[in-house]
Structures are given as C-alpha cells and as structure tokens.
DRENPA-3360 file (N, C-alpha, C; in nm, 2 decimals, always signed):
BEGIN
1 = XXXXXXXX = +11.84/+7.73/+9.72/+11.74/+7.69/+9.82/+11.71/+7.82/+9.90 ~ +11.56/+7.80/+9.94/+11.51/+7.93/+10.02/+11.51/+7.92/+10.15 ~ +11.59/+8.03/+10.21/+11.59/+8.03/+10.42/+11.50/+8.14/+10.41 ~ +11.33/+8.10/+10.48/+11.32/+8.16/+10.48/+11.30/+8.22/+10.71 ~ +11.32/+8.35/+10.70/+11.37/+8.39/+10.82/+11.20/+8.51/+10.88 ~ +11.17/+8.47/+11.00/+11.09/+8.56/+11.05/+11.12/+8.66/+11.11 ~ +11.14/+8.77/+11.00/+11.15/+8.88/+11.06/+11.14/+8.98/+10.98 ~ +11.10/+9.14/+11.02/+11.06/+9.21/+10.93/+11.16/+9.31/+10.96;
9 = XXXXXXXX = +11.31/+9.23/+11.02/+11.39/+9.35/+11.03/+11.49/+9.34/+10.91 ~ +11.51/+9.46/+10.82/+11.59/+9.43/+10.71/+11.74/+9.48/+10.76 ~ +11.79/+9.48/+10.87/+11.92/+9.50/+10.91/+11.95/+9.33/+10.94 ~ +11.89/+9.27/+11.01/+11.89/+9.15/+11.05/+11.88/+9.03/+10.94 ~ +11.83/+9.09/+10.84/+11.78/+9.01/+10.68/+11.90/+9.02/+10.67 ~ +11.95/+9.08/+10.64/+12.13/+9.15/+10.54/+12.23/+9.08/+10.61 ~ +12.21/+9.11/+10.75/+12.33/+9.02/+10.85/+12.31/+8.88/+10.81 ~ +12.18/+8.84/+10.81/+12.17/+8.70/+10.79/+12.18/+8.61/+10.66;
17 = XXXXXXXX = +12.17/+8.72/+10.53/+12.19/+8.66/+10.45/+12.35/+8.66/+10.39 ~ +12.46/+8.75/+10.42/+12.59/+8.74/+10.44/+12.65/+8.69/+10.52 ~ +12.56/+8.61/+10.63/+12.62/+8.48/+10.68/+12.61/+8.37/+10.61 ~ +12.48/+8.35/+10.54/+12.46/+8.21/+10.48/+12.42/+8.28/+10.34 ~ +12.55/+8.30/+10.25/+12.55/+8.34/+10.16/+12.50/+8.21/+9.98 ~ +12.53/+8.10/+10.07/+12.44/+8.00/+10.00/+12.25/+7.96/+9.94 ~ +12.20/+8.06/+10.02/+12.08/+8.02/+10.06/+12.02/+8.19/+9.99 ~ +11.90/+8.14/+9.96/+11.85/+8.26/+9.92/+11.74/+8.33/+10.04;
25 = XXXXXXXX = +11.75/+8.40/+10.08/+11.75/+8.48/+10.23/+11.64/+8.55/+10.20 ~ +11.47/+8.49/+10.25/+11.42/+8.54/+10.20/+11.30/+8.61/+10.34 ~ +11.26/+8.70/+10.40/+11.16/+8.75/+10.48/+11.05/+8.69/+10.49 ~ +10.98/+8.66/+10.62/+10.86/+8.61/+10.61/+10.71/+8.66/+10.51 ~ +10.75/+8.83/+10.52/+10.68/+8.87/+10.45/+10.69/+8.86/+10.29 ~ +10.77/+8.85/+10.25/+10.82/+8.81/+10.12/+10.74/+8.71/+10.05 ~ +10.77/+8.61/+10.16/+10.65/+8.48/+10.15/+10.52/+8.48/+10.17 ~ +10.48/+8.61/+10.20/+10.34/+8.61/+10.23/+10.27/+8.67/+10.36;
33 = XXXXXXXX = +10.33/+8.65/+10.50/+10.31/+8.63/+10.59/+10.36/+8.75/+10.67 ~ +10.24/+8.82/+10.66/+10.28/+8.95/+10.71/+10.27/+8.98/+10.85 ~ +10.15/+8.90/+10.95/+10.13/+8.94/+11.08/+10.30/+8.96/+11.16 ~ +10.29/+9.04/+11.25/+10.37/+9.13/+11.35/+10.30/+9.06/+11.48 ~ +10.43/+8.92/+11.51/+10.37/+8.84/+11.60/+10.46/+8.87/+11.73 ~ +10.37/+8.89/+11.85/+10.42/+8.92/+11.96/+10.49/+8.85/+12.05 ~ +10.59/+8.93/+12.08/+10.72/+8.85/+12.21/+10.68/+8.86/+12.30 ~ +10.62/+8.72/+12.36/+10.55/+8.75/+12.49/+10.62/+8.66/+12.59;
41 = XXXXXXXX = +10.75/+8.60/+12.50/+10.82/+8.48/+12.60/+10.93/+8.56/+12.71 ~ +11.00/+8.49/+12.78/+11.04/+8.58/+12.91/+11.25/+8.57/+12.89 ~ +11.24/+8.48/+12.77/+11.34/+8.48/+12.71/+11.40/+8.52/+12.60 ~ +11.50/+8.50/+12.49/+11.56/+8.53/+12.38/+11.49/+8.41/+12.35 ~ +11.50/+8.28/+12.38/+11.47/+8.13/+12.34/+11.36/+8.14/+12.27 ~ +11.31/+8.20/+12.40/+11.10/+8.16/+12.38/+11.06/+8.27/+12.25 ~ +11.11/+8.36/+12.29/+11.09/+8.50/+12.16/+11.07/+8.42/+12.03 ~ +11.24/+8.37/+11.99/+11.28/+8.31/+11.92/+11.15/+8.22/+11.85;
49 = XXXXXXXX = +11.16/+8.13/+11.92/+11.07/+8.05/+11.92/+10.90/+8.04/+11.87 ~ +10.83/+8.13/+11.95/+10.69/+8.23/+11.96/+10.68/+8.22/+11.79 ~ +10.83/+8.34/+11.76/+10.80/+8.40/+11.60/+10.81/+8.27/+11.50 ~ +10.94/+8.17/+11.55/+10.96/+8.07/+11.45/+10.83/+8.00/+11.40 ~ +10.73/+7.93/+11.53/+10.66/+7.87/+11.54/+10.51/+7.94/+11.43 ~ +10.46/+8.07/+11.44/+10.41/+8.12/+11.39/+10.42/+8.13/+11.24 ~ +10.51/+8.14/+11.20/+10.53/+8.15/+11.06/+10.54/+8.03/+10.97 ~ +10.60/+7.95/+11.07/+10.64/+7.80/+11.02/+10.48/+7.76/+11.01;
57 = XXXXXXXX = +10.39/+7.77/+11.12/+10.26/+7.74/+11.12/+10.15/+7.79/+10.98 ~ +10.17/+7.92/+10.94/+10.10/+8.02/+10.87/+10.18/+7.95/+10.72 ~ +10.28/+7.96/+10.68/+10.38/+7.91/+10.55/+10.36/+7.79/+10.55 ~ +10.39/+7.70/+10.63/+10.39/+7.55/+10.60/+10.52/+7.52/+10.53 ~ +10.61/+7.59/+10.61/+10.75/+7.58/+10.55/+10.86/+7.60/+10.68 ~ +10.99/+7.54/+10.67/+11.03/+7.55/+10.75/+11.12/+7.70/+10.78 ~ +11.13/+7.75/+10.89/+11.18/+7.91/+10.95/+11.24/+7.85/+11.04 ~ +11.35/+8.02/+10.99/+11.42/+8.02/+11.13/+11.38/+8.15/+11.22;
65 = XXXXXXXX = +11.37/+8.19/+11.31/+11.40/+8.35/+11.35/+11.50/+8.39/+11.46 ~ +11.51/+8.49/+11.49/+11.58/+8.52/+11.64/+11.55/+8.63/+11.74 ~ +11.60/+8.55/+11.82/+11.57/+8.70/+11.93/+11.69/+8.73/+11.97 ~ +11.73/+8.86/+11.99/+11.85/+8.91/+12.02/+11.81/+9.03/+12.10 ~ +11.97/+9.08/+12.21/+11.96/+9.22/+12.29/+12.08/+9.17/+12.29 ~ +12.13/+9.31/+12.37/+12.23/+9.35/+12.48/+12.19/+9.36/+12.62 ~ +12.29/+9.24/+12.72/+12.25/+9.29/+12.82/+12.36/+9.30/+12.88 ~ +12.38/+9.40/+12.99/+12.45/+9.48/+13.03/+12.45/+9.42/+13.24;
73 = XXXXXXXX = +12.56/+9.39/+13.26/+12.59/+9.34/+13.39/+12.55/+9.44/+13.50 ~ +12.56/+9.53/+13.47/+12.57/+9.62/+13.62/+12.42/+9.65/+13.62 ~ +12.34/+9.69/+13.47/+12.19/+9.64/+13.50/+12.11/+9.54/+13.50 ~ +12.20/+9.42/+13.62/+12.13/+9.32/+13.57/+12.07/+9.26/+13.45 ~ +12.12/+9.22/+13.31/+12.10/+9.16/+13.21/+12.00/+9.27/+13.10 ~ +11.97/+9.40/+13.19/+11.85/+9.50/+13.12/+11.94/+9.54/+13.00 ~ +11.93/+9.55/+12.89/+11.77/+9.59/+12.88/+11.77/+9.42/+12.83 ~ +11.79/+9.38/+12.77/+11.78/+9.20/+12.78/+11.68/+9.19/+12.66;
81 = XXXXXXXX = +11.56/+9.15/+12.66/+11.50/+9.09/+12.59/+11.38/+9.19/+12.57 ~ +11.42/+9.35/+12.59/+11.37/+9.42/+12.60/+11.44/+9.52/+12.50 ~ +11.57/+9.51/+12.45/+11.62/+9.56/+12.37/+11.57/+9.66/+12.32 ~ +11.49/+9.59/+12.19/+11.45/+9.67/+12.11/+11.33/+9.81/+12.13 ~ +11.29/+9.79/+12.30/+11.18/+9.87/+12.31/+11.22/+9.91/+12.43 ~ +11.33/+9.91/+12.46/+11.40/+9.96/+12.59/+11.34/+10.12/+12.68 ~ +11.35/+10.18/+12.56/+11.29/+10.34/+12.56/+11.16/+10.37/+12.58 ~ +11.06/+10.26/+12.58/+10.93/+10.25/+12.54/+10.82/+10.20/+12.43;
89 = XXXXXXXX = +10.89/+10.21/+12.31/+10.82/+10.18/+12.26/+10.92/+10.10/+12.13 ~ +10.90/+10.02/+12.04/+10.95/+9.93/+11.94/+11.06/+10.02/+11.84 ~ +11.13/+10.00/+11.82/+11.29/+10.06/+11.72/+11.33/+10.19/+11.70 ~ +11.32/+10.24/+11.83/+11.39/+10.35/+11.77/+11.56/+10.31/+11.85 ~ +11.61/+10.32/+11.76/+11.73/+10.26/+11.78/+11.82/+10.39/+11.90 ~ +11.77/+10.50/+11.87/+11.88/+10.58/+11.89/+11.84/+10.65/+12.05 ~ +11.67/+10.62/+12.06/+11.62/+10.66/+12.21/+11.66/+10.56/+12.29 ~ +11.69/+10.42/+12.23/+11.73/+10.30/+12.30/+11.89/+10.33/+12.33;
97 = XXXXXXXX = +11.93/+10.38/+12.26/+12.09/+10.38/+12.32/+12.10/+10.50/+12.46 ~ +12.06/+10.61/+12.39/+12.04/+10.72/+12.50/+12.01/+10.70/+12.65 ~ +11.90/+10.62/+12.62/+11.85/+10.53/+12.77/+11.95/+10.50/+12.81 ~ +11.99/+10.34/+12.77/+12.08/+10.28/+12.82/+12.22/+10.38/+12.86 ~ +12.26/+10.47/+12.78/+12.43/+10.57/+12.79/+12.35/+10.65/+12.96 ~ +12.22/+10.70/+12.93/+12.19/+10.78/+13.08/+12.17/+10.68/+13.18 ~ +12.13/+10.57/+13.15/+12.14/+10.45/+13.29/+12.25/+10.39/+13.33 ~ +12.34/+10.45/+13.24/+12.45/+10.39/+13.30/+12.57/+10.50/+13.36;
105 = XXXXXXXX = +12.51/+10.65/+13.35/+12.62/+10.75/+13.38/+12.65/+10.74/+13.51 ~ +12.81/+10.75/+13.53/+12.86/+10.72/+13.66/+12.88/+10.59/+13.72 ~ +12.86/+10.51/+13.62/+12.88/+10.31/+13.66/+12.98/+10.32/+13.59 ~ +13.08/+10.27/+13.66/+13.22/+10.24/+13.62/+13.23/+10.07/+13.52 ~ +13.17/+9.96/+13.59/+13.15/+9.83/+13.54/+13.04/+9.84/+13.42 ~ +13.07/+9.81/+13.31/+13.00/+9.89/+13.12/+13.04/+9.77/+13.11 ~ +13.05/+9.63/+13.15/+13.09/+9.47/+13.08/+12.91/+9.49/+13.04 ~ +12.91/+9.39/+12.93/+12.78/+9.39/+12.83/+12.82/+9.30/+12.76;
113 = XXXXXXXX = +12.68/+9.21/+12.70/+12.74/+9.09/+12.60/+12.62/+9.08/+12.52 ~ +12.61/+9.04/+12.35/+12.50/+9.02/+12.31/+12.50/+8.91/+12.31 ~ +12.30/+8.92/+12.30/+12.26/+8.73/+12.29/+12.19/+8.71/+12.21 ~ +12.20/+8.63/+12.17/+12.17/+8.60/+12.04/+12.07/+8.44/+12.05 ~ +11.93/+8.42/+12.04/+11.88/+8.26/+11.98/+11.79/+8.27/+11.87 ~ +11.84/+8.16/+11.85/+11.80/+8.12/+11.68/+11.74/+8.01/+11.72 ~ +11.62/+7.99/+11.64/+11.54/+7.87/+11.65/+11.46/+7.87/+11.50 ~ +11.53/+7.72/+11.49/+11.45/+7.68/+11.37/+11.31/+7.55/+11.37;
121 = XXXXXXXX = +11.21/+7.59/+11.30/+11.10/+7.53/+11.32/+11.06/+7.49/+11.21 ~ +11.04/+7.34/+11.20/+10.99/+7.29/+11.05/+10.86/+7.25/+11.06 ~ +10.78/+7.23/+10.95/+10.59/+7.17/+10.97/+10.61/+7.04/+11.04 ~ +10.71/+6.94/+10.98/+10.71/+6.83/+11.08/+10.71/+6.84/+11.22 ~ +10.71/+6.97/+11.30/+10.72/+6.98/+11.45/+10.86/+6.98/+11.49 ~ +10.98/+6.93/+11.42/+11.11/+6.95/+11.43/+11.13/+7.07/+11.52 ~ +11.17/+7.11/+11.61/+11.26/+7.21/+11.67/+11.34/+7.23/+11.71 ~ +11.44/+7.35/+11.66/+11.58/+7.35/+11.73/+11.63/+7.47/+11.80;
129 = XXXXXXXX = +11.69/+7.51/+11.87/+11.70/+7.63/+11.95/+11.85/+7.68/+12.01 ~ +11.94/+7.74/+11.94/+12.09/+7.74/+11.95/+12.12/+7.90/+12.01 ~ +12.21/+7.90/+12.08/+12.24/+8.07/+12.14/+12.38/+8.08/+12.09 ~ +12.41/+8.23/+12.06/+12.49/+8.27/+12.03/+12.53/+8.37/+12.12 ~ +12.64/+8.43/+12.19/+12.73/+8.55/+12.26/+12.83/+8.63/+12.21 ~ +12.82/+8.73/+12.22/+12.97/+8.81/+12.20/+12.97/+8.92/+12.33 ~ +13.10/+8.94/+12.37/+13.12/+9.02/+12.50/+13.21/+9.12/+12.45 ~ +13.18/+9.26/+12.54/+13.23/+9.37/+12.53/+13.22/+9.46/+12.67;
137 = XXXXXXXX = +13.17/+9.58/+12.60/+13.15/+9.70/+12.74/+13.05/+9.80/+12.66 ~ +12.99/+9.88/+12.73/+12.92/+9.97/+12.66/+13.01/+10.10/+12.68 ~ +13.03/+10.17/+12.59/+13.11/+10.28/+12.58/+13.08/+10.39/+12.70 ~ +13.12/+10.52/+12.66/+13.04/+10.62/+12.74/+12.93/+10.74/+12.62 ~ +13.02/+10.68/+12.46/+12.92/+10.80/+12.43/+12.98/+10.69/+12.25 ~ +12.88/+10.71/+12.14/+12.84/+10.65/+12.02/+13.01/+10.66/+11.95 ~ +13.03/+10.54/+11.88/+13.13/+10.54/+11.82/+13.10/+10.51/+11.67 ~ +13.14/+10.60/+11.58/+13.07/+10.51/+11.45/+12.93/+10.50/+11.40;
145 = XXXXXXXX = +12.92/+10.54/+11.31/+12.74/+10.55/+11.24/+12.70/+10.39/+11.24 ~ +12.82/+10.30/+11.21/+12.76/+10.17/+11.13/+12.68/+10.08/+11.19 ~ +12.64/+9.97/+11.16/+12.55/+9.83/+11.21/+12.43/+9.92/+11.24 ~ +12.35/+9.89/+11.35/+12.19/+9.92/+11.35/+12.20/+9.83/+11.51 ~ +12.09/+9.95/+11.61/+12.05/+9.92/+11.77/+12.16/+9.96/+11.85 ~ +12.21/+9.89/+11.87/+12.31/+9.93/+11.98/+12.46/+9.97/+11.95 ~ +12.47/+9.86/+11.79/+12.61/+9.89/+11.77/+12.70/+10.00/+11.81 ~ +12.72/+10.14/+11.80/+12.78/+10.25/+11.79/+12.81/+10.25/+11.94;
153 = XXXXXXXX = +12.76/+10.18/+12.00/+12.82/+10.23/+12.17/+12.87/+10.10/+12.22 ~ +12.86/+9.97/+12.17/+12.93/+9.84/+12.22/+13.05/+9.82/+12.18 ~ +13.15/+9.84/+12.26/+13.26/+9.80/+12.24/+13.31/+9.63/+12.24 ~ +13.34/+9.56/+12.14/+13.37/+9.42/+12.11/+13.50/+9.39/+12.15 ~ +13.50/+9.28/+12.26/+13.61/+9.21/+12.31/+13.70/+9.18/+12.22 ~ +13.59/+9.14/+12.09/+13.69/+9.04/+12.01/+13.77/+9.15/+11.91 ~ +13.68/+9.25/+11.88/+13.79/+9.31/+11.76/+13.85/+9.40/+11.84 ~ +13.84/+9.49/+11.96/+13.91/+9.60/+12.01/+13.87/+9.71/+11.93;
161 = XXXXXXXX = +13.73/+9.76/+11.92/+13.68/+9.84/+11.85/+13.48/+9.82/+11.84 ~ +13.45/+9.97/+11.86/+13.29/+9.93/+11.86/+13.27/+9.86/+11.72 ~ +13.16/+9.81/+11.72/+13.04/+9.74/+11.63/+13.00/+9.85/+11.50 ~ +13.00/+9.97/+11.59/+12.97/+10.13/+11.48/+13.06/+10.17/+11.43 ~ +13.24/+10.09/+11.42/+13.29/+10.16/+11.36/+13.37/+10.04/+11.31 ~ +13.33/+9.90/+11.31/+13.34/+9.82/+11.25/+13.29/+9.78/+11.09 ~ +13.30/+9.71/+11.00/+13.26/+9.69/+10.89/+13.15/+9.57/+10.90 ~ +13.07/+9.54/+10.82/+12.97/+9.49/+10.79/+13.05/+9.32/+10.83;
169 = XXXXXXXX = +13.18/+9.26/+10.76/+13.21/+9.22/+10.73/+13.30/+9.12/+10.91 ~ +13.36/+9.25/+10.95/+13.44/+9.24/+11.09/+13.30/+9.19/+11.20 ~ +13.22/+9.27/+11.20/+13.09/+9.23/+11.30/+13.05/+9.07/+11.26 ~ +12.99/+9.10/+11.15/+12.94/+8.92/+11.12/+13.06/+8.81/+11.15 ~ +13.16/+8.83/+11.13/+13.28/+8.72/+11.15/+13.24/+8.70/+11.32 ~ +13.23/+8.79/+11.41/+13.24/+8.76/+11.56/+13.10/+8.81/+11.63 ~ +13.03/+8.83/+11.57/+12.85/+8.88/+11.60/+12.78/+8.73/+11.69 ~ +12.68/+8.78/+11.80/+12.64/+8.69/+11.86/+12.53/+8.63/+11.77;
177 = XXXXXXXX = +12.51/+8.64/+11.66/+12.41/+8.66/+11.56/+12.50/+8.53/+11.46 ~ +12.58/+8.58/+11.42/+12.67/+8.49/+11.37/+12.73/+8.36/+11.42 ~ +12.75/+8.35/+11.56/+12.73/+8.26/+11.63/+12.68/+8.15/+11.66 ~ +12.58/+8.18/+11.67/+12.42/+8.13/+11.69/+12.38/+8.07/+11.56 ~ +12.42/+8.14/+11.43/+12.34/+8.09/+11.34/+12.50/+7.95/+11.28 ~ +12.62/+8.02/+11.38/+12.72/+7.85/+11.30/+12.66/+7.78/+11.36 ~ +12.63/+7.76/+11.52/+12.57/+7.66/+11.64/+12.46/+7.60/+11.50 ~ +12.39/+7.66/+11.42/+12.30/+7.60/+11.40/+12.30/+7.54/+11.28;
185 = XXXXXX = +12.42/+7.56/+11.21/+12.47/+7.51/+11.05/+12.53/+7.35/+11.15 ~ +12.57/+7.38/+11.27/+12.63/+7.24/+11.33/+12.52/+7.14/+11.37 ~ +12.40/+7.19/+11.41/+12.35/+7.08/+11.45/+12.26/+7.05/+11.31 ~ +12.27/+7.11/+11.23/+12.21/+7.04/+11.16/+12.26/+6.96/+11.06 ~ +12.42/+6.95/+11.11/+12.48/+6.88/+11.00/+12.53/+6.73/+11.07 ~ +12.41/+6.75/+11.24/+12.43/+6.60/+11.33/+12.33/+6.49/+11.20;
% end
C-alpha cells in the first residue's frame, strides 16, 4: 500500500519511510504533483495542514505531510516554524545552524525541543492533525555530520547524545517526527 507524503524533502522521505516500513513511501512528486506549496500558516499544524490539503486536493488521494522546527526557549520558540529558512532564505541547513549557535552566544539556558505535526488529509474531507516533541539543548558548537537541519547541534534528552552523532536508527526510535507519526498510526487505529 502507498503513503503517499507531501514533501519534496528526501531526508524527511527516508525518516518517514523507516518509520512506516510497511507502506510504500512514496513523494508527492513521485505521484505527479510537483507545485512547491507555500507555508503561510502561523503554526506547525496549519503548515502541516496547507501542504496536506493541497496535494490531497491536486492527487485525489489521501496525504499525509508535516511541519517541523526547533524551537529553542530562551528565543522564545524561534526559530519555530521558521526553521527551515531561519537564515533567510529556504535550506540551507548549515547558515540555519550558524544563525541560531551566534543567537545564542553567551545564553546559558540552550533548553530546545522539536515539533513535530503531521496531518493527514483524505478526498473524503477526513482530517487529522497529531504533534509530536522531543526535548534537548542546543549545544555550543556541531556534533556529528549525521541526520539533516539542525541535528549536529541538538543535544537529545532522550539518548544523552546529539541527533549528528546519533544513528539513523537511535533518532527515529525518539524523533519528534517519529512521534507524531505513532500519535497518528493511534488514531487511526480509533
């Protein structure tokens, strides 16, 4: 059976499809549906949501997508839902960390948590909308090449070790991403 997921990020494809290793994990574009639909909601929810709805609308099939960041306490929840373009402009992963390591030089409080929503949208109008968390600290400087965006400088409550020097395998087990998407193997098994 095909999941298919709105998103044209292939780090987030891979995470998602070795979560739900049952399902065949397939991109929106894959299916056809190539527009680069804008986050204009003021949330992870609504993001979430925006992209699900679009695709699910354009396919005639049912999607999931997500919206995810890190947001960090001492900047007020920033970069939040701004994540990905924190620096200015859309993925560069590594101007987005830099930002964040110089906005935070000399803040002692580095508590940070990711957030994670998933929302799934069927043609029937069905909607569902589930969040996921995982809490840590932002380091002071990159640990680890691995995962993709922020990883290498989030240090994880749960494992006692950043995200960047964690395995593919250690992140997904406690990822807010992971989370989010059991929240949503649960309600759909209401």
């Amino acid at each position: 059976m095909k999941l298919v997921v709105a998103t044209g990020n292939a780090h987030k494809l891979r995470e998602i499809a070795q979560i739900f290793p049952e399902y065949e994990v397939v991109s929106q574009k894959q299916m056809g549906f190539e527009e680069d639909v804008a986050e204009t909601g003021e949330t992870f929810a609504e993001n979430a949501l925006i992209k699900a709805r679009a695709a699910a609308k354009a396919l005639n099939c049912t999607v999931i997508a997500d919206d995810s960041g890190v947001c960090v306490d001492a900047l007020n929840g920033a970069p939040g839902i701004y994540s990905a373009r924190y620096c200015g402009h859309h993925g560069d992963d590594k101007a987005n960390r830099d930002l964040l390591l110089k906005n935070l030089q000399g803040v002692e409080n580095r508590k940070a948590h990711f957030a994670c929503a998933v929302a799934l949208v069927c043609p029937d109008g069905k909607e569902t909308v589930v969040m996921g968390e995982t809490h840590g600290k932002i380091l002071y400087a990159e640990e680890g090449d691995g995962g993709f965006g922020y990883d290498p400088i989030f240090y994880s409550d749960d494992l006692g070790k950043s995200f960047g020097v964690a395995t593919e395998a250690e992140k997904n087990a406690v990822s807010h991403r992971f989370r989010a998407l059991q929240a949503l193997k649960k309600e759909l098994e209401k």
